[in-house]
Backbone as XML, in Angstrom:
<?xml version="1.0"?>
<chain id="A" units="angstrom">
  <residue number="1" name="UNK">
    <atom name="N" x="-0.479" y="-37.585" z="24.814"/>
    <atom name="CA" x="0.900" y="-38.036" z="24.718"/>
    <atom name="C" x="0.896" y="-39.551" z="24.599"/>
  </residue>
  <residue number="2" name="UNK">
    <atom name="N" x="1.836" y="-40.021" z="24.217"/>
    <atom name="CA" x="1.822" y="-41.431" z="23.473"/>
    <atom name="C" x="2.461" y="-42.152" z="24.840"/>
  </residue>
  <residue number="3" name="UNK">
    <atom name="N" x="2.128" y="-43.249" z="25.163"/>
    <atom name="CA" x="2.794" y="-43.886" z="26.122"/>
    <atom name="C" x="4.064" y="-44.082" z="26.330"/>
  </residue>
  <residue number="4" name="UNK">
    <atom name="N" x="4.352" y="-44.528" z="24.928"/>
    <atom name="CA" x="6.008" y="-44.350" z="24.569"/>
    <atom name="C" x="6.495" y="-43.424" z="24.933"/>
  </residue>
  <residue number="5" name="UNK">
    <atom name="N" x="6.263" y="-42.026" z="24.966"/>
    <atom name="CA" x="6.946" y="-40.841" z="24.758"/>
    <atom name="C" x="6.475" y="-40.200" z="26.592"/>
  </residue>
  <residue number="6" name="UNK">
    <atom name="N" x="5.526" y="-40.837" z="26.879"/>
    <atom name="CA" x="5.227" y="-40.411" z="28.506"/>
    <atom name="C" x="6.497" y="-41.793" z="29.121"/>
  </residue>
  <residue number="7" name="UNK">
    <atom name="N" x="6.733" y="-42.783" z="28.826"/>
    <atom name="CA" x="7.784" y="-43.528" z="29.389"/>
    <atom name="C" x="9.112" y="-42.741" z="28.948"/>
  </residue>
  <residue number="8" name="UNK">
    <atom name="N" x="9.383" y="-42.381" z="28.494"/>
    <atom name="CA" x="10.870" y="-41.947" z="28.040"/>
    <atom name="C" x="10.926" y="-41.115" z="28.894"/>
  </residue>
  <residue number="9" name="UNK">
    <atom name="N" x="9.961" y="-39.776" z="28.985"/>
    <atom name="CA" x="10.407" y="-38.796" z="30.323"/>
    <atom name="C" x="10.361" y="-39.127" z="31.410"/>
  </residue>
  <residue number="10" name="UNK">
    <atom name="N" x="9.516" y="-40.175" z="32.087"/>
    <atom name="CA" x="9.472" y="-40.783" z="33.354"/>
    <atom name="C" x="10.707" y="-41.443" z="33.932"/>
  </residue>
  <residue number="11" name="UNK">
    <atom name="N" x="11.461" y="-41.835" z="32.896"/>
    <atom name="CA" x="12.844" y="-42.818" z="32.962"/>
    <atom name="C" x="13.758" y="-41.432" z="32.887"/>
  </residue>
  <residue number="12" name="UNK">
    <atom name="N" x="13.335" y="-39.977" z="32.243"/>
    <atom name="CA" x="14.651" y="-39.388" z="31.900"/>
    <atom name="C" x="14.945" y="-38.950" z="33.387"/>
  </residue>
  <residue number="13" name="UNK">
    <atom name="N" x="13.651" y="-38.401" z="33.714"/>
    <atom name="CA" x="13.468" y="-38.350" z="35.511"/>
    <atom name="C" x="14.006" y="-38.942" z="36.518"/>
  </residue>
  <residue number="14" name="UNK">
    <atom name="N" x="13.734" y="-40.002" z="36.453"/>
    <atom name="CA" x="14.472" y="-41.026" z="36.906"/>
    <atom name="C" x="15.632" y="-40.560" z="37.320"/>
  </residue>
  <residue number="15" name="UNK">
    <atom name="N" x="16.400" y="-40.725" z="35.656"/>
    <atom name="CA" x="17.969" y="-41.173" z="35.919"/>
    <atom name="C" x="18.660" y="-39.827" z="36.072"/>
  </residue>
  <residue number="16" name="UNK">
    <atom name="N" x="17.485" y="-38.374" z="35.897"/>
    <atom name="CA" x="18.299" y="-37.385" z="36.333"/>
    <atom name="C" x="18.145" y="-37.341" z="37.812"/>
  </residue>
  <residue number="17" name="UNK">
    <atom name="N" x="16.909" y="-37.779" z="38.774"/>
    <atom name="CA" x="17.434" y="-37.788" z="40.060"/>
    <atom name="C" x="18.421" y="-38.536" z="40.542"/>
  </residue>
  <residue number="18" name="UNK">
    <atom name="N" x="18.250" y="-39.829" z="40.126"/>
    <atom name="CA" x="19.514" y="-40.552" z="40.621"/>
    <atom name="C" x="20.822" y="-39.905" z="40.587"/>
  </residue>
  <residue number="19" name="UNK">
    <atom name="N" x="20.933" y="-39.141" z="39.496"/>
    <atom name="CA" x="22.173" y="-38.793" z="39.334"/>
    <atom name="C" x="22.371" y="-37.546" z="40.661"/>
  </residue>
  <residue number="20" name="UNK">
    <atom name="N" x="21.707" y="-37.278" z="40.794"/>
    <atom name="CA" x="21.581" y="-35.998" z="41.966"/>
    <atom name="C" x="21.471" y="-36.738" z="43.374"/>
  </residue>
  <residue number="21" name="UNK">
    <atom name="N" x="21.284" y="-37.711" z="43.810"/>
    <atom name="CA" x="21.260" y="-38.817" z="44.970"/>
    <atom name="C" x="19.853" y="-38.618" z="45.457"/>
  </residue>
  <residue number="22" name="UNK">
    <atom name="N" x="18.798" y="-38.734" z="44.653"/>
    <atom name="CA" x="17.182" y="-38.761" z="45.107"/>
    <atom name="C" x="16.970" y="-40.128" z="45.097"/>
  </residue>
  <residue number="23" name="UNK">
    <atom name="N" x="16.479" y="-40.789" z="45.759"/>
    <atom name="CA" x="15.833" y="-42.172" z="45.565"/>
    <atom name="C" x="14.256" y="-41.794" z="45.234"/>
  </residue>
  <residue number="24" name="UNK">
    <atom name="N" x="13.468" y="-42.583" z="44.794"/>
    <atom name="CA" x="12.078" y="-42.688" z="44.482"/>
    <atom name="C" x="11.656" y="-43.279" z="45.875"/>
  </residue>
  <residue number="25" name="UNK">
    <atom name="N" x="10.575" y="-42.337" z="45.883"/>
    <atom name="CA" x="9.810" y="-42.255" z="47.168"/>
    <atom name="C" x="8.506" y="-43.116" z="47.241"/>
  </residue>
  <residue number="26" name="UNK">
    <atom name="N" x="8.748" y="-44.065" z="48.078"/>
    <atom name="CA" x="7.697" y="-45.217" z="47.915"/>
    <atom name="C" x="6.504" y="-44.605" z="49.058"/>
  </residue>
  <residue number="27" name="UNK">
    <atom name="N" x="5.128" y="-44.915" z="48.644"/>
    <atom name="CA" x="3.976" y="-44.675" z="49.882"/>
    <atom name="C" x="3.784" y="-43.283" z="49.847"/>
  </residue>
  <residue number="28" name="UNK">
    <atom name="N" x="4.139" y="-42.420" z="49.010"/>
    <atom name="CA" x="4.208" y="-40.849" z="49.337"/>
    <atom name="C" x="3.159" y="-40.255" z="49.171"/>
  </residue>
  <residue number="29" name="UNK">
    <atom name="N" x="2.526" y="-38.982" z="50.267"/>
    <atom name="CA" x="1.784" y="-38.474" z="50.446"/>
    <atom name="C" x="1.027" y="-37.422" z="49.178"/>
  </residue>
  <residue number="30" name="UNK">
    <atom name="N" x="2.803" y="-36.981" z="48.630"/>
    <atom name="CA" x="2.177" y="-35.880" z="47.501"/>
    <atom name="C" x="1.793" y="-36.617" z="46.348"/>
  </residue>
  <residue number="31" name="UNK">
    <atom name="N" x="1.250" y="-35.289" z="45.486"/>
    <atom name="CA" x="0.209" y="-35.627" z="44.974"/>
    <atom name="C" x="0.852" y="-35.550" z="43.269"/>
  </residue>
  <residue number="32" name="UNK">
    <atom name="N" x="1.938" y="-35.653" z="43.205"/>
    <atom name="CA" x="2.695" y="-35.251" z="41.721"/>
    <atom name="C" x="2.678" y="-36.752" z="41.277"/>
  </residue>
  <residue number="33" name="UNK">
    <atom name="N" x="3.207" y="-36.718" z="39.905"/>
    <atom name="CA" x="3.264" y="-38.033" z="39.248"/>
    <atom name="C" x="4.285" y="-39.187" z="39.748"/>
  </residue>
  <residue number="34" name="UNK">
    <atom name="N" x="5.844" y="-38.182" z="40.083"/>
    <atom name="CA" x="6.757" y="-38.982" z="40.334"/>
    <atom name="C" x="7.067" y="-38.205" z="41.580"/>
  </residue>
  <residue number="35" name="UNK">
    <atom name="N" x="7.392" y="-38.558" z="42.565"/>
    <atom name="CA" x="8.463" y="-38.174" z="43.815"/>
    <atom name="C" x="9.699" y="-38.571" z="44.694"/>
  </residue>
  <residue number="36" name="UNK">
    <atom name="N" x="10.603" y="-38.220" z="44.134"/>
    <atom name="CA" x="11.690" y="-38.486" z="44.828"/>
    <atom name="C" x="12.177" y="-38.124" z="46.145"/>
  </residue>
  <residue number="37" name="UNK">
    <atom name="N" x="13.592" y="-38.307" z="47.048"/>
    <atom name="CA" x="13.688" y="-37.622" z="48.207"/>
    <atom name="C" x="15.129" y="-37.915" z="48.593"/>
  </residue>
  <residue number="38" name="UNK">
    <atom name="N" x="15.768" y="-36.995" z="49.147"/>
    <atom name="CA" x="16.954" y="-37.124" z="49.451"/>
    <atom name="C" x="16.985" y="-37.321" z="51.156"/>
  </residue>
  <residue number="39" name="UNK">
    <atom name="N" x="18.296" y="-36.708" z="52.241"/>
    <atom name="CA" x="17.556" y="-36.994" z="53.252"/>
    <atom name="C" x="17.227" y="-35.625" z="54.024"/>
  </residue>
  <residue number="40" name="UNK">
    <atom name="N" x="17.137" y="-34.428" z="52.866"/>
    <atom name="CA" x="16.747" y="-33.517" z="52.536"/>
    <atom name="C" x="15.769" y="-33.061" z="52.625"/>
  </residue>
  <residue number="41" name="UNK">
    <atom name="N" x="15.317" y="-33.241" z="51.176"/>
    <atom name="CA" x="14.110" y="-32.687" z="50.348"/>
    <atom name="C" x="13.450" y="-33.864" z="49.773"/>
  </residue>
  <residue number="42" name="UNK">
    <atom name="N" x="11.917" y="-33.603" z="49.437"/>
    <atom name="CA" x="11.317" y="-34.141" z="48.781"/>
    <atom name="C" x="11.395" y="-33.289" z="47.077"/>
  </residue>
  <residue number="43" name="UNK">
    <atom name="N" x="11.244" y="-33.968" z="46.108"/>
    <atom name="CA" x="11.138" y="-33.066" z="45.186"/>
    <atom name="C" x="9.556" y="-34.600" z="43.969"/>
  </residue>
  <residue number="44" name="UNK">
    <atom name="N" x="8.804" y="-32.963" z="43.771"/>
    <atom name="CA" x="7.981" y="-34.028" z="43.248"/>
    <atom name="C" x="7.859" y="-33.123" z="41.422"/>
  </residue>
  <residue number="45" name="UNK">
    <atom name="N" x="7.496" y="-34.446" z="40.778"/>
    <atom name="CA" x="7.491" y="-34.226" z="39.177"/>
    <atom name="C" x="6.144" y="-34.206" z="38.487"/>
  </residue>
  <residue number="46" name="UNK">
    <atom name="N" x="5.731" y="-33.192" z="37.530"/>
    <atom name="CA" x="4.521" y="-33.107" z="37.334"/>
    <atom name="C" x="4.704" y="-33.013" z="35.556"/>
  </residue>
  <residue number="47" name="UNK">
    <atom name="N" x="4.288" y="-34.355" z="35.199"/>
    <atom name="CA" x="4.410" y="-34.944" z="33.644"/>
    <atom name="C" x="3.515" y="-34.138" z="33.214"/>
  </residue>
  <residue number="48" name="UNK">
    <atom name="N" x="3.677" y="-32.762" z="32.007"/>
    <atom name="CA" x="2.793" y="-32.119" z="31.076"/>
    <atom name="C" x="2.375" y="-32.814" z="29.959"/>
  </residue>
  <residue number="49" name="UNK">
    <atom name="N" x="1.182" y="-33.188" z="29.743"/>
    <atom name="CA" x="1.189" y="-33.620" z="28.291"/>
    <atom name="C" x="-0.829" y="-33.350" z="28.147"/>
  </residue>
  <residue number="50" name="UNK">
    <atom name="N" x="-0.910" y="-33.617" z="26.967"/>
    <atom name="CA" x="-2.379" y="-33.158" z="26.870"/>
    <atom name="C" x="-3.630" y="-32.815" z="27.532"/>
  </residue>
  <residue number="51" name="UNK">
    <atom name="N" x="-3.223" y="-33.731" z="28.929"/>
    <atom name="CA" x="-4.602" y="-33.831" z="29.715"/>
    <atom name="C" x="-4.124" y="-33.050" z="30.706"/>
  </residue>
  <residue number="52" name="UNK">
    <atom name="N" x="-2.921" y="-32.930" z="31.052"/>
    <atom name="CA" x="-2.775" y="-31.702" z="32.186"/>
    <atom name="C" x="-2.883" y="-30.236" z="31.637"/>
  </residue>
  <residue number="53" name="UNK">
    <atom name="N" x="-3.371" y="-29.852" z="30.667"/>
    <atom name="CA" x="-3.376" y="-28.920" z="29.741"/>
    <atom name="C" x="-3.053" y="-27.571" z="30.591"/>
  </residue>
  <residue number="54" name="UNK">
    <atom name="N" x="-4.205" y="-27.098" z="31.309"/>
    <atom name="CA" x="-3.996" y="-25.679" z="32.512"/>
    <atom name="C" x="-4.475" y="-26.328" z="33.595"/>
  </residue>
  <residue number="55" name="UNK">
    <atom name="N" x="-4.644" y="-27.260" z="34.013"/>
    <atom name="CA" x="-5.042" y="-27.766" z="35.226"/>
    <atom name="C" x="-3.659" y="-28.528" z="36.289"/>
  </residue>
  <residue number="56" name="UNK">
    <atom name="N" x="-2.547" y="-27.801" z="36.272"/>
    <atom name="CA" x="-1.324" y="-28.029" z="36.837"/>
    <atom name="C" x="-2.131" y="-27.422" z="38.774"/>
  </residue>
  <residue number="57" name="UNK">
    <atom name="N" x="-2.164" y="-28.537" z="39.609"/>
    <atom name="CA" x="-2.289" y="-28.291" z="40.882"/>
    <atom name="C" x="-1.506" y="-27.186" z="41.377"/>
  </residue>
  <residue number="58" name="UNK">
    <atom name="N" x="-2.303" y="-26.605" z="42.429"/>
    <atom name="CA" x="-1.354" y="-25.569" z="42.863"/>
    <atom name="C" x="-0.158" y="-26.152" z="43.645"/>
  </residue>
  <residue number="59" name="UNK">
    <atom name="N" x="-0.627" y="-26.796" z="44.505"/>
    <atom name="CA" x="0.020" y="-27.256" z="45.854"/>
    <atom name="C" x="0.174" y="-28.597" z="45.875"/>
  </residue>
  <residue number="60" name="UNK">
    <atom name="N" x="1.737" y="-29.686" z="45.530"/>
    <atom name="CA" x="1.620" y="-30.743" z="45.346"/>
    <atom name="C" x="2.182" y="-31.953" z="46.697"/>
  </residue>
  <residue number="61" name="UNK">
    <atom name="N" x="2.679" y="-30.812" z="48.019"/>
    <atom name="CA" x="3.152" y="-31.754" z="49.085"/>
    <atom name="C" x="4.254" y="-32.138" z="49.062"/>
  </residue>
  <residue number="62" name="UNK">
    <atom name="N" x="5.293" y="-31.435" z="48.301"/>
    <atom name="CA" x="6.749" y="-31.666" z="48.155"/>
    <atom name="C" x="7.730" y="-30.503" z="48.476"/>
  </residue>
  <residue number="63" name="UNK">
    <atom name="N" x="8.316" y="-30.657" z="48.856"/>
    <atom name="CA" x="9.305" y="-29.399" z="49.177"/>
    <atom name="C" x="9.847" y="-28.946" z="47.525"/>
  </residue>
  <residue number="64" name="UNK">
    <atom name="N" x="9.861" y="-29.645" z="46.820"/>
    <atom name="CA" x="10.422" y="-28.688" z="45.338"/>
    <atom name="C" x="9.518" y="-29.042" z="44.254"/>
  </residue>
  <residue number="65" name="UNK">
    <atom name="N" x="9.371" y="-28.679" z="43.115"/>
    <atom name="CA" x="8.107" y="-29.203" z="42.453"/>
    <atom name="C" x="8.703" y="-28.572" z="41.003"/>
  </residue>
  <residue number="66" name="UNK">
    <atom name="N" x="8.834" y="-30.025" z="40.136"/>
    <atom name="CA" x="9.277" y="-29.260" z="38.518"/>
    <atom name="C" x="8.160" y="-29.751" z="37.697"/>
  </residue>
  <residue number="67" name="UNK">
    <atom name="N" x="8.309" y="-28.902" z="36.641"/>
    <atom name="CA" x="7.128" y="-29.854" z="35.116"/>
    <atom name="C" x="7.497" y="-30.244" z="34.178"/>
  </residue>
  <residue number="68" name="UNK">
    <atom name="N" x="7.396" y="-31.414" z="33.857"/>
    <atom name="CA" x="8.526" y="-31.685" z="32.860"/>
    <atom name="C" x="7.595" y="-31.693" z="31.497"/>
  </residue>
  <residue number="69" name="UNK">
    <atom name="N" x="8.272" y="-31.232" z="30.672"/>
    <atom name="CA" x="7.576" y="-31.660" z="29.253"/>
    <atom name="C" x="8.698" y="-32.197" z="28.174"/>
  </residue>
  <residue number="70" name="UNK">
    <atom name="N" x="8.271" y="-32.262" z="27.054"/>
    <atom name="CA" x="8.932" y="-33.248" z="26.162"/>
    <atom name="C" x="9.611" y="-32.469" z="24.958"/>
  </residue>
  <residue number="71" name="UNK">
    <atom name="N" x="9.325" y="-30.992" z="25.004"/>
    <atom name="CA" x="9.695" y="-30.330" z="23.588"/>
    <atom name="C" x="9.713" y="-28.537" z="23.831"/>
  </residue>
  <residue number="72" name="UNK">
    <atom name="N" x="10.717" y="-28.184" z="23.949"/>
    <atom name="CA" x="11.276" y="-26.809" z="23.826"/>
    <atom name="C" x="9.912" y="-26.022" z="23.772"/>
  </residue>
  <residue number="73" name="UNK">
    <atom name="N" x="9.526" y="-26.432" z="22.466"/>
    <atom name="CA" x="8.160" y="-25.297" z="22.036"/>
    <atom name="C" x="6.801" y="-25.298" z="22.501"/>
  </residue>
  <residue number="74" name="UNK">
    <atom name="N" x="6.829" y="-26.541" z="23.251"/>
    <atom name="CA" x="5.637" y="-26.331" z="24.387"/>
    <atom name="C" x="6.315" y="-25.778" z="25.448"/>
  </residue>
  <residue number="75" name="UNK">
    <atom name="N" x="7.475" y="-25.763" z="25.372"/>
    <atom name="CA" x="7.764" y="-24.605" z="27.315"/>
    <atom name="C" x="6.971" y="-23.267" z="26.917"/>
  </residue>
  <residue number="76" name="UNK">
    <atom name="N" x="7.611" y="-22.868" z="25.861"/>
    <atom name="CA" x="6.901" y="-21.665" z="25.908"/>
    <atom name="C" x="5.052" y="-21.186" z="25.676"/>
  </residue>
  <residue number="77" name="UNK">
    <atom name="N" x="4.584" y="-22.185" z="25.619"/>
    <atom name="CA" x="3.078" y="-22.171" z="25.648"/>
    <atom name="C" x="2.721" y="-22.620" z="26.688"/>
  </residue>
  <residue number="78" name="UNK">
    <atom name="N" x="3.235" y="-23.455" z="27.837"/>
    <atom name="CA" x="3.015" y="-23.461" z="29.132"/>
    <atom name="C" x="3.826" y="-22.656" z="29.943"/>
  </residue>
  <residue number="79" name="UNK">
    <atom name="N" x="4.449" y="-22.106" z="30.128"/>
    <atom name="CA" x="5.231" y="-21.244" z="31.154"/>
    <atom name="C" x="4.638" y="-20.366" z="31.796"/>
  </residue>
  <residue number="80" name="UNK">
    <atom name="N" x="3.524" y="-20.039" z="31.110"/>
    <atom name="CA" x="3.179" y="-18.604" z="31.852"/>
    <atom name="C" x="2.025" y="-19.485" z="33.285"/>
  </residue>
  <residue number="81" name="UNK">
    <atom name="N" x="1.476" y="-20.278" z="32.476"/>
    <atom name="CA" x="0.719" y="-21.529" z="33.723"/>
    <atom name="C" x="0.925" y="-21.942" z="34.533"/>
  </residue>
  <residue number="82" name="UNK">
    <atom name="N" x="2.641" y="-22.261" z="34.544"/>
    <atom name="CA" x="3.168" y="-22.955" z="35.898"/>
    <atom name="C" x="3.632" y="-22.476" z="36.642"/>
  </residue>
  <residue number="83" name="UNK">
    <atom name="N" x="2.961" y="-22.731" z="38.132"/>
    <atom name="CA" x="3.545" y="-21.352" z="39.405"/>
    <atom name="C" x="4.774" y="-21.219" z="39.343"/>
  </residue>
  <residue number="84" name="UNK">
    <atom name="N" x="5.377" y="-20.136" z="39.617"/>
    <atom name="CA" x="6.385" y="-19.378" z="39.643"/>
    <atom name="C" x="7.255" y="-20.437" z="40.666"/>
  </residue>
  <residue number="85" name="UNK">
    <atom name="N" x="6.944" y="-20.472" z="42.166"/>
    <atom name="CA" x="8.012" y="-21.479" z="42.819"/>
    <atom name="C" x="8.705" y="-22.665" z="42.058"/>
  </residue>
  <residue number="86" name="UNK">
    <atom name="N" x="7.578" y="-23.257" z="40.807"/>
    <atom name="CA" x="7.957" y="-24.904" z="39.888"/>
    <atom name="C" x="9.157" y="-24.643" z="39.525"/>
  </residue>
  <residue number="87" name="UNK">
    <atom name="N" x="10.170" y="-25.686" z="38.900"/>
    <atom name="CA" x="11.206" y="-25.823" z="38.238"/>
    <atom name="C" x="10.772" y="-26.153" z="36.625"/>
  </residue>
  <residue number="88" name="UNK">
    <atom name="N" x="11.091" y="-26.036" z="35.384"/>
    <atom name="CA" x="10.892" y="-26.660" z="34.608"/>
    <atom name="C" x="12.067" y="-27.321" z="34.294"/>
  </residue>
  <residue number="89" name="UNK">
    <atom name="N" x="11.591" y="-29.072" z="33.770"/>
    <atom name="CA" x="12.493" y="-29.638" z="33.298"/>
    <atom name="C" x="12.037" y="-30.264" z="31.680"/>
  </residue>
  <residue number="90" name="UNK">
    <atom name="N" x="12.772" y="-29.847" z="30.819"/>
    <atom name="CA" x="12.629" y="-30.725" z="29.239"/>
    <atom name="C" x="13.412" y="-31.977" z="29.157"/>
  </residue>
  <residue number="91" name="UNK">
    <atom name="N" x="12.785" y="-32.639" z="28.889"/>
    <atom name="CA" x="13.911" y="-34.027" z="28.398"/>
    <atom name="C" x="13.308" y="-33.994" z="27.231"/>
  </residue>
  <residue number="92" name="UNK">
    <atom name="N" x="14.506" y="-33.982" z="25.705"/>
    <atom name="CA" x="13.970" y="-34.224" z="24.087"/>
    <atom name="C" x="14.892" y="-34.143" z="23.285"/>
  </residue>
  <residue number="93" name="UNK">
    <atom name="N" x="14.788" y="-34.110" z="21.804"/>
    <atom name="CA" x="15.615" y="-34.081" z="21.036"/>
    <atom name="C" x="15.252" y="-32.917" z="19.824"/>
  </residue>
  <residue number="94" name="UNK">
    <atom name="N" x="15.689" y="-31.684" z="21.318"/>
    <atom name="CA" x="15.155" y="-30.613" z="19.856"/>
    <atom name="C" x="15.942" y="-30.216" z="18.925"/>
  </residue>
  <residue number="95" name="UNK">
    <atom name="N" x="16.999" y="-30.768" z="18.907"/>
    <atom name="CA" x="18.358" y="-30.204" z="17.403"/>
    <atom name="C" x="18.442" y="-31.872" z="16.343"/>
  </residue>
  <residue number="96" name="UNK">
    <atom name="N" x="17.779" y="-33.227" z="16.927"/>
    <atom name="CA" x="18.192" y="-33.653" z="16.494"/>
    <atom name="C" x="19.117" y="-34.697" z="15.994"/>
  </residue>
  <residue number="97" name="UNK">
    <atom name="N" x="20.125" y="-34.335" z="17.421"/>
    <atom name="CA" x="21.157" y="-34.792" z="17.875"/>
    <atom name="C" x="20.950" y="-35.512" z="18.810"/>
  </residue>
  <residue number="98" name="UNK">
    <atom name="N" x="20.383" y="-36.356" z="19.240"/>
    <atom name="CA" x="19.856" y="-37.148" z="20.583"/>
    <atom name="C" x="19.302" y="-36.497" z="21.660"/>
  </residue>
  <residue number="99" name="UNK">
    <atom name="N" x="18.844" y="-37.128" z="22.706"/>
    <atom name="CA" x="18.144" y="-36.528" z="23.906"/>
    <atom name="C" x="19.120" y="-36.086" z="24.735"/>
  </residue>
  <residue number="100" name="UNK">
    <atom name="N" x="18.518" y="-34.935" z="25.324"/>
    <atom name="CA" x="19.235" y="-34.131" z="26.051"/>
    <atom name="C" x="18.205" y="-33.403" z="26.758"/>
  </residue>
  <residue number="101" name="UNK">
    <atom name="N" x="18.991" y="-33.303" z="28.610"/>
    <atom name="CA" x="17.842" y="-32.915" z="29.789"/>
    <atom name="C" x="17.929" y="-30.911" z="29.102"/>
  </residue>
  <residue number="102" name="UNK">
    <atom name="N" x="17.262" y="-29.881" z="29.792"/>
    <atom name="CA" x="17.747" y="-29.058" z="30.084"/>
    <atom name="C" x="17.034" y="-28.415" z="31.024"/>
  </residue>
  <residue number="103" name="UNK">
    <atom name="N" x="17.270" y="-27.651" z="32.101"/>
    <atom name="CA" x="16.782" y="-27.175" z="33.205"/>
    <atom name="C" x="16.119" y="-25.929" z="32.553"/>
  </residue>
  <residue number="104" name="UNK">
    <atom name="N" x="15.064" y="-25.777" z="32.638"/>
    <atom name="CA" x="14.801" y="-23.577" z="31.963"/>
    <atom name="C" x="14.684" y="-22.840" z="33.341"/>
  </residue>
  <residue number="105" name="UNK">
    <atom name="N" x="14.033" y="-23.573" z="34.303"/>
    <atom name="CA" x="13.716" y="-22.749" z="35.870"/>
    <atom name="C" x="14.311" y="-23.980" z="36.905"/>
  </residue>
  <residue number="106" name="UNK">
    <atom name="N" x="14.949" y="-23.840" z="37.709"/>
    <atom name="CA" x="15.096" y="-24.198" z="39.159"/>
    <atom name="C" x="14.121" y="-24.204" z="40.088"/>
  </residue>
  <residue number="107" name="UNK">
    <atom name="N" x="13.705" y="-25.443" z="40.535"/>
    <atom name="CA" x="12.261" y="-24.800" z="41.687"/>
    <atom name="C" x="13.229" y="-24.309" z="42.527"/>
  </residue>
  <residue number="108" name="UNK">
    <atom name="N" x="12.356" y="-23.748" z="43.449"/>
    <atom name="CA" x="12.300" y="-22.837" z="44.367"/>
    <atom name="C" x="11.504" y="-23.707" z="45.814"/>
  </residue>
  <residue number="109" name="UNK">
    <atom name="N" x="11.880" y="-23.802" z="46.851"/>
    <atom name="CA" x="11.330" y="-23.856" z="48.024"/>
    <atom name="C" x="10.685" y="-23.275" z="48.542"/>
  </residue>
  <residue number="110" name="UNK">
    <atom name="N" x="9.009" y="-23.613" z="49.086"/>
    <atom name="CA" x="7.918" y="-22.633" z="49.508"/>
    <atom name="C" x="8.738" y="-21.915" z="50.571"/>
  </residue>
</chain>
């Protein structure tokens, strides 16, 4: 994945937790790329792109755990890989029409 295109989802992340009242979790134990936290939940983010190919950790130390990738048509070539508890999240522009988040799974709490 191109740096460019690994920054765009890191920021889409971002600004979709913010929008949900997660702050970014400074010093954090788990082991995901990004982790946020409310005064809740932890929820941690696990960036798909070439080098995480099938090697998605089982267990990342967060109370919710999504995978984000960049394009509709890789969900469906990773889905069957990512544990069942994960959330998936896409941030992309698959019509065209600008970027747009979409949820396909909700994590789930161990």
């Amino acid at each position: 994945m191109k740096t460019e295109e690994k920054n765009k989802l890191i920021n889409a992340v971002k600004m979709w937790c913010l929008c949900r009242g997660f702050e970014e979790a400074e010093n954090s134990d788990c082991t995901a790329d990004l982790v946020f936290k409310n005064a809740e939940k932890t929820v941690g983010f696990i960036i798909f792109d070439e080098q995480t190919g099938n090697s998605f950790p089982l267990e990342t130390g967060c109370d919710l755990t999504y995978a984000v990738i960049s394009d509709p048509e890789k969900r469906s070539a990773v889905q069957g890989k990512i544990p069942d508890t994960w959330g998936i999240l896409c941030y992309g522009n698959p019509y065209g029409l600008g970027y747009m988040y979409q949820v396909y799974r909700e994590a789930k709490t161990l």
